[in-house]
C-alpha positions as CSV (number, residue, x, y, z in Angstrom):
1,X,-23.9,79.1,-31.4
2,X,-22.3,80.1,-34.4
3,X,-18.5,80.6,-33.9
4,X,-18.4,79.6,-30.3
5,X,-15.0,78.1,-29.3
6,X,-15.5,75.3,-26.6
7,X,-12.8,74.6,-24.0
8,X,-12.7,71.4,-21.1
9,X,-12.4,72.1,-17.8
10,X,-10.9,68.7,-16.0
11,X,-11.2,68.3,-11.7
12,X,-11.6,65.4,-9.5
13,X,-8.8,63.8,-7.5
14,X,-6.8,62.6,-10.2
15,X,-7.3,64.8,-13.1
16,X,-3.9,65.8,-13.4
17,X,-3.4,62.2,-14.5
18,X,-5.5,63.5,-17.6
19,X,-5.5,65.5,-20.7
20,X,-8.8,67.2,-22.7
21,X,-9.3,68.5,-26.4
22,X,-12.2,69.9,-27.9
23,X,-13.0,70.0,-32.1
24,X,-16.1,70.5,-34.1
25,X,-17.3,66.7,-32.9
26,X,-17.0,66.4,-29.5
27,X,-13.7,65.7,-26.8
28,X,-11.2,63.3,-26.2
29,X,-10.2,63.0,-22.5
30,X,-7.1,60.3,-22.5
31,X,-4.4,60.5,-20.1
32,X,-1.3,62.9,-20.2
33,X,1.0,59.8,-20.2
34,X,0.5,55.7,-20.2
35,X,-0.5,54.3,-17.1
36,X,1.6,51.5,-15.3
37,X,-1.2,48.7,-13.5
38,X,2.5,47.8,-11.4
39,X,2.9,51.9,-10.2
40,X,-0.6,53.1,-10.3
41,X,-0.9,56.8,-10.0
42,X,-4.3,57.9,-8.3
43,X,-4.8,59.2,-5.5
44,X,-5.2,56.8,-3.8
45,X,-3.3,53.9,-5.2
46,X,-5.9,51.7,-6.3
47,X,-5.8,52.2,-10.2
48,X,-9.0,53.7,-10.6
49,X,-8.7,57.2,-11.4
50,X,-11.4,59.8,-11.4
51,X,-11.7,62.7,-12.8
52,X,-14.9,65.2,-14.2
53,X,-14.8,67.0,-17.5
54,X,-16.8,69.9,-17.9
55,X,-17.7,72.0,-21.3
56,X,-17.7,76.2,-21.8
57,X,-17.8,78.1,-24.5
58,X,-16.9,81.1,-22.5
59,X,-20.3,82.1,-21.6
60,X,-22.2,78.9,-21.2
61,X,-21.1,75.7,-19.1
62,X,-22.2,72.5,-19.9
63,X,-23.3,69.7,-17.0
64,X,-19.9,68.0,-15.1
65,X,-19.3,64.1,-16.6
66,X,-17.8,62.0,-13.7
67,X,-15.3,59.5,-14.4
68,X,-14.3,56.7,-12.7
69,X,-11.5,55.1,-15.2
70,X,-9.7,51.9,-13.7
71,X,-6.4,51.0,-15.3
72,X,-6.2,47.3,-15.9
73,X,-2.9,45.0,-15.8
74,X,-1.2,43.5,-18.8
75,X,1.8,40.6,-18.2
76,X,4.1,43.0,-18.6
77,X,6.4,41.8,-16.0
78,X,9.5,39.3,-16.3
79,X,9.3,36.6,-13.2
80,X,12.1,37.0,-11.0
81,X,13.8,35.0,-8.6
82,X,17.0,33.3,-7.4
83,X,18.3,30.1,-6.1
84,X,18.6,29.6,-2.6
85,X,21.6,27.2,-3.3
86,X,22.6,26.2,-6.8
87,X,25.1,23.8,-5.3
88,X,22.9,21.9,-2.6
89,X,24.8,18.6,-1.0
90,X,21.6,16.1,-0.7
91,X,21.8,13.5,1.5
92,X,20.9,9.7,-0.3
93,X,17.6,8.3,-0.1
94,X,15.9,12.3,0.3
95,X,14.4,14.1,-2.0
96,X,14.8,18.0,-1.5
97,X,17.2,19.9,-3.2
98,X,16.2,23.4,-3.3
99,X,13.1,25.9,-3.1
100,X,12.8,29.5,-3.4
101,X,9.8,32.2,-4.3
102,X,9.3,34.2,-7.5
103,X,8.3,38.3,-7.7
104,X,5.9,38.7,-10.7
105,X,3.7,41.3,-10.1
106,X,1.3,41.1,-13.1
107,X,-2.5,40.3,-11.8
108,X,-2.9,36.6,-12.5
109,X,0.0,35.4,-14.3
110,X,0.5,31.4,-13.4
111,X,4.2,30.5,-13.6
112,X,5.5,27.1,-15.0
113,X,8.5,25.7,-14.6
114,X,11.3,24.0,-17.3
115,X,14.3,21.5,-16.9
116,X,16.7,20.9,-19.0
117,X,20.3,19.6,-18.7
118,X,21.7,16.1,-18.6
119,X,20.2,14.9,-15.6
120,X,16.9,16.8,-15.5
121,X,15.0,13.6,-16.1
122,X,16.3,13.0,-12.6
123,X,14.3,16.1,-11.4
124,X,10.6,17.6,-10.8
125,X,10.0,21.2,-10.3
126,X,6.8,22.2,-8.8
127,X,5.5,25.7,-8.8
128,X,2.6,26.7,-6.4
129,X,1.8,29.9,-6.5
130,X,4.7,32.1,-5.7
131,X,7.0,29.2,-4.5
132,X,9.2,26.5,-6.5
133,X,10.9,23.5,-4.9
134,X,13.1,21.4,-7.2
135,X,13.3,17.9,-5.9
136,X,14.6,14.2,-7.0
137,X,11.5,12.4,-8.7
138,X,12.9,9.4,-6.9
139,X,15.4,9.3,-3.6
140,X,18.9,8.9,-5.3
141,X,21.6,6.2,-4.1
142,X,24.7,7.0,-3.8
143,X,25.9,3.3,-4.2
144,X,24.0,3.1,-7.4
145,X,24.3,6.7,-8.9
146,X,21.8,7.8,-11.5
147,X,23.5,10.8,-13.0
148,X,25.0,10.8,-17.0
149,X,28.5,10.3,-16.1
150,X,27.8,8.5,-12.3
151,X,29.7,10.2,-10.2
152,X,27.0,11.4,-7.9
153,X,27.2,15.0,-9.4
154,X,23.5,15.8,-11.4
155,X,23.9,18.8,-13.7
156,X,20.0,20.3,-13.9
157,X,19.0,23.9,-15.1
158,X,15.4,25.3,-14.0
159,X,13.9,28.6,-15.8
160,X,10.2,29.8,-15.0
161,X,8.2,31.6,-17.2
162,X,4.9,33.1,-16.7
163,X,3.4,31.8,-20.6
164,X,4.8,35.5,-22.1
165,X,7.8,36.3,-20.3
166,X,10.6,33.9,-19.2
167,X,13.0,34.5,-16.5
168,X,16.8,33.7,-15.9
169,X,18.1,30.3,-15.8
170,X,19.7,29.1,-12.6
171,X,21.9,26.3,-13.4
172,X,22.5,23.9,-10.9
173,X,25.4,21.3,-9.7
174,X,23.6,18.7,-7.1
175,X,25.9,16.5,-5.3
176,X,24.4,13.4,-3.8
177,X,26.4,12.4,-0.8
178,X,26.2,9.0,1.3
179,X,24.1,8.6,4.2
180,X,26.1,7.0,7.3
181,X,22.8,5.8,8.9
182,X,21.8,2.0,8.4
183,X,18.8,1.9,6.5
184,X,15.9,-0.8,5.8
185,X,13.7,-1.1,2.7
186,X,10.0,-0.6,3.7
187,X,7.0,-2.7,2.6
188,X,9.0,-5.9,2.8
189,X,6.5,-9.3,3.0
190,X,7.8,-13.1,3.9
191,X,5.4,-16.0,4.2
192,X,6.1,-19.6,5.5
193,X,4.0,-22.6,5.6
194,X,2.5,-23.6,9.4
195,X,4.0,-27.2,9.1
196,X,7.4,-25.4,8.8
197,X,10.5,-26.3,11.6
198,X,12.4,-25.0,13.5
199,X,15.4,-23.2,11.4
200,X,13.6,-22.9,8.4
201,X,13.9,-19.7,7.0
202,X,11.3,-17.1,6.3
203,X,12.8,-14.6,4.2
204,X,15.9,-12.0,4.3
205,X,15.6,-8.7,5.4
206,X,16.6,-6.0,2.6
207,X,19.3,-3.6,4.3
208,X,19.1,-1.0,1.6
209,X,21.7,1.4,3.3
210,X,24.7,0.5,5.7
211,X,25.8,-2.2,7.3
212,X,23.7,-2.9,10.9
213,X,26.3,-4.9,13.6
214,X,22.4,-6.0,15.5
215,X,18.9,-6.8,14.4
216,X,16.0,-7.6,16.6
217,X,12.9,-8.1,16.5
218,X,11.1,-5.2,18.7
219,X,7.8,-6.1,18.6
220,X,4.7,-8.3,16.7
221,X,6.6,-11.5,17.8
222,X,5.1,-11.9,21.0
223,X,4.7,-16.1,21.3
224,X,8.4,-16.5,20.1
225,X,7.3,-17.8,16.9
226,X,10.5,-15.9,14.8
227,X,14.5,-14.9,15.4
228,X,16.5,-13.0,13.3
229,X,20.3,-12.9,12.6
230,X,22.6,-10.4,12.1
231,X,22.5,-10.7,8.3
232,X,18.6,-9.8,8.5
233,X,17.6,-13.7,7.9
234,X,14.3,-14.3,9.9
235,X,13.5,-18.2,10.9
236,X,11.9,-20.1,13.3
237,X,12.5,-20.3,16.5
238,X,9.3,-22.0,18.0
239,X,6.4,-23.7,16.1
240,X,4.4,-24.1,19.3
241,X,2.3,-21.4,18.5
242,X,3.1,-21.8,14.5
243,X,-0.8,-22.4,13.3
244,X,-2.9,-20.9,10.6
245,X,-5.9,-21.6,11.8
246,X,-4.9,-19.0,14.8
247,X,-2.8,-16.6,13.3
248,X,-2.8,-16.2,9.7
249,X,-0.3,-13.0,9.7
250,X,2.1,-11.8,12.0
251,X,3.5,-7.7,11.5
252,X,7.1,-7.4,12.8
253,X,8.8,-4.1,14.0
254,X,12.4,-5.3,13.3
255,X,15.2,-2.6,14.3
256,X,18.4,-2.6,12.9
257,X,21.4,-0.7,14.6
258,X,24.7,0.4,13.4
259,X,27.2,2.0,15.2
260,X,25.6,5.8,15.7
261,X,22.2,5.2,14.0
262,X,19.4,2.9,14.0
263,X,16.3,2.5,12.1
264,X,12.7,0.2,12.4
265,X,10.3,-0.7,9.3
266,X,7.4,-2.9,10.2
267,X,7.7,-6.4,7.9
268,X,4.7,-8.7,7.2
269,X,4.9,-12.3,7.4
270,X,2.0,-14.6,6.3
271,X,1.6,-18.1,7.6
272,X,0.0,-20.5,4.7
273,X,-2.4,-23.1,5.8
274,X,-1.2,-27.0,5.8
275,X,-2.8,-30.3,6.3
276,X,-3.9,-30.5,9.9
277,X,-3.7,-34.3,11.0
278,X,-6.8,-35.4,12.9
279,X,-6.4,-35.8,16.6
280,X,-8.3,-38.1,18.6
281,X,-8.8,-42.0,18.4
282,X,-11.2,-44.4,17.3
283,X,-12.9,-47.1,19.4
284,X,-14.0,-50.4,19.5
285,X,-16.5,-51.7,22.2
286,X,-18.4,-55.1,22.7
287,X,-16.8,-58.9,23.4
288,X,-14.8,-59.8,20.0
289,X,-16.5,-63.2,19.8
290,X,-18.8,-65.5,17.3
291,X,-22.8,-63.5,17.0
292,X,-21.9,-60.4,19.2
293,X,-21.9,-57.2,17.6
294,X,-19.3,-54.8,17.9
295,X,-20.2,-50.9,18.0
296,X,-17.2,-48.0,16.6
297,X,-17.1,-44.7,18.4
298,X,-14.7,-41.5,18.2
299,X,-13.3,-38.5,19.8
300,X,-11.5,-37.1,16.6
301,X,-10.7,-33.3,16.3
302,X,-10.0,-31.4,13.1
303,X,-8.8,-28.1,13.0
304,X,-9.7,-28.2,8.9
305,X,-12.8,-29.1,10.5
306,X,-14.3,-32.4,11.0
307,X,-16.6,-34.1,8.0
308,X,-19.1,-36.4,8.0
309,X,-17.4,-39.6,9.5
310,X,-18.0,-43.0,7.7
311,X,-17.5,-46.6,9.3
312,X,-15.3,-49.1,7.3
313,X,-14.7,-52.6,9.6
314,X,-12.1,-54.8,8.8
315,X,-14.4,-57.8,8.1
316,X,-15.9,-56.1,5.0
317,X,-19.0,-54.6,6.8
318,X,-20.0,-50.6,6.9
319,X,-21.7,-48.6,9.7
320,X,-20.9,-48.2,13.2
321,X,-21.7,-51.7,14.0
322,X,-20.8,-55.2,12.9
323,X,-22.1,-58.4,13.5
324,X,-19.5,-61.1,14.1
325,X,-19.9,-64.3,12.1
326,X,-18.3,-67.7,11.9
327,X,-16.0,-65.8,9.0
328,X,-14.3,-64.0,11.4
329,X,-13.4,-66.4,14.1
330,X,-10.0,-65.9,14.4
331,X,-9.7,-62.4,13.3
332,X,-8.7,-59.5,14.9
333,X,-11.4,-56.8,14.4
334,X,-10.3,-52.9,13.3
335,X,-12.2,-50.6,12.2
336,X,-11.4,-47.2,10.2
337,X,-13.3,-43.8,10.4
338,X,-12.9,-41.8,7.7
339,X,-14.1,-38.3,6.5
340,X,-13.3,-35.5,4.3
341,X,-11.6,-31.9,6.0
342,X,-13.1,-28.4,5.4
343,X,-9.4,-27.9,3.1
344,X,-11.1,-31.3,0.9
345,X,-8.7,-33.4,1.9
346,X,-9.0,-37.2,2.7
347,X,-8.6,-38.2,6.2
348,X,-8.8,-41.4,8.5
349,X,-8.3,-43.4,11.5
350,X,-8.0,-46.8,12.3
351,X,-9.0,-48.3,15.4
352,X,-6.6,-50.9,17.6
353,X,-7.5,-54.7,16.6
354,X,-9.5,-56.8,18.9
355,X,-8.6,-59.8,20.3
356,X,-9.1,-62.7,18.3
357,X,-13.0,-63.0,17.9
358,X,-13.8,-66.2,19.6
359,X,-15.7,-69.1,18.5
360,X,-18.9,-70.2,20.4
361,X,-20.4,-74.0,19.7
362,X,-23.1,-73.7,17.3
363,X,-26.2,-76.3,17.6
364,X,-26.4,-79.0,14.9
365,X,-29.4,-77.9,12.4
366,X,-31.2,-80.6,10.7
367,X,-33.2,-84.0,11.5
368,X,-32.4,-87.9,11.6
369,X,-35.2,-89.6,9.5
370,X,-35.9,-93.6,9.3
371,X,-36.9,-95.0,6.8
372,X,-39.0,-98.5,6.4
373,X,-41.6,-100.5,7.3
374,X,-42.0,-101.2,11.3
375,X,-42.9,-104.6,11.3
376,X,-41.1,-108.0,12.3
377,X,-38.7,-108.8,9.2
378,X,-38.6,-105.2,7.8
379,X,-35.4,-103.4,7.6
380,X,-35.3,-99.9,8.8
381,X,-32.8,-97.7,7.0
């Protein structure tokens, strides 16, 4: 209608939240002032506002458009937090040196964290979520200090910032103090060779903290096979039971003691495989004397396990038997089995020696001709 003057009538739960003008094209419906996603200001606290705007030009009213208008969040919001100690005391060979939580309140920010300072190459910071620990990469020693100027005192700053906004710095002084306990290193391996004796050493345990006054051997050393000294040295005790073939590895729980502390680590010690010497004998049977025949036998043991035995007799022949000759009258017999191991290596055995093969009266061979004429006067040759 010509010269009508329109006016917006707002309602709804939140429409004070909201403003409305009218001109020749239409309405704007904005709100009265900027929302804030971190204090939302509907009804009911949710950050979706609504609202309905309705049209009269004093006479005539228009149809009622709902809104439903939902504020979203911007990163807006500074992360904040605070040490929980900036001058922790961390016992040597730990990690943990502080940890607190950060208030951001802006819908999916993901916080990072930043070192700097001269011993922040010491340091991790690790931010999951709303928490942050700050820890030593790797467990400081106090006997070997790590920090710029060594003196056990690590100078480290930590700031977190969400990509847009960055909060404080907390500046930290970490003293690393020393432990009193006795430590031992973990993961430690020996290996010793099953032909070894008694006395020989194994290896030396690593004492990596204190000073134990006792070490034993708690448990994995059941057949006596080790001992260990005071000074961590492990040796053998007994080789009775020192064999490859039946234990190739032994785990020991060794637990060293201080005066007020103790403290056990499990160490490995391989046994290596040596030549085993064959056990057993070889034998000779059958009467050591001029055409009898001889026969070698065995009862040899390997625990490289046994070859294929071959026959070598003293007299040059081969085989398990041998036929005496006139050659060997006088001779003690042997004979020698020999064979290779499951390791390849060359083994034998010689028998004991016979008596002295005896010599038996052999029958003349051959004929006694004549020659001539039989007949009176004839010469027969």
């Amino acid at each position: 209608d010509t010269g009508d003057s329109n006016t917006c009538a707002l309602a709804g739960a939140d429409s004070g939240s909201f403003s409305c003008t009218v001109d020749s094209a239409g309405y704007i419906l904005a709100f009265s002032s900027a929302p804030d996603y971190d204090s939302a200001g509907d009804a009911d606290a949710d950050n979706d506002y609504v609202v309905t705007v309705t049209i009269s030009d004093g006479v005539n009213t228009g149809s009622t458009i709902s809104y439903t208008v939902t504020v979203d969040d911007t990163n807006d919001q500074t992360p904040t937090y605070s040490a929980s100690d900036a001058t922790p005391s961390v016992i040597e060979g730990t990690t943990a040196t502080d940890a607190f939580s950060i208030t951001d309140s802006d819908t999916g920010d993901v916080n990072a964290c930043t070192l700097a300072g001269a011993d922040s190459a010491l340091f991790t910071c690790t931010v999951s979520g709303d928490s942050v620990s700050l820890a030593f990469t790797t467990a400081p020693d106090y006997e070997s200090p790590g920090d710029a100027d060594t003196d056990n005192i690590h100078a480290v700053t930590l700031t977190i910032s969400d990509g847009v906004n960055t909060g404080s710095t907390i500046s930290y002084t970490v003293t690393v103090t020393d432990s009193t306990s006795v430590l031992i290193q973990t993961g430690q391996t020996g290996s010793v060779a099953e032909d070894a004796s008694v006395g020989d050493s194994v290896m030396t345990l690593t004492i990596t903290d204190g000073t134990p006054t006792a070490i034993i051997i708690s448990a994995g050393n059941g057949d006596g096979v080790f001992a260990i000294s005071t000074a961590g040295v492990i040796s053998i005790a007994d080789v009775t039971n020192l064999n490859y073939e039946a234990t190739s590895s032994y785990t020991l729980t060794v637990v060293a003691y201080d005066a007020s502390s103790s403290d056990v680590a499990d160490v490995t010690v391989s046994i290596t495989d040596a030549n085993d010497a064959p056990t057993g004998s070889v034998t000779i049977s059958g009467t050591a004397a001029e055409d009898q025949v001889l026969t070698a036998s065995n009862d040899l043991a390997d625990e490289d396990v046994l070859g294929a035995i071959t026959y070598t007799w003293s007299n040059g022949d081969t085989g398990s038997t041998t036929t005496l000759g006139q050659s060997d009258v006088g001779s003690a017999i042997t004979v020698t089995a020999a064979y290779t191991d499951g390791q390849g290596t060359a083994e034998s055995s010689t028998s004991a020696a016979t008596a002295a093969v005896a010599n038996v009266n052999d029958s003349p061979t051959g004929s006694v001709t004549i020659s001539g004429t039989a007949a009176e006067d004839q010469v027969l040759t």
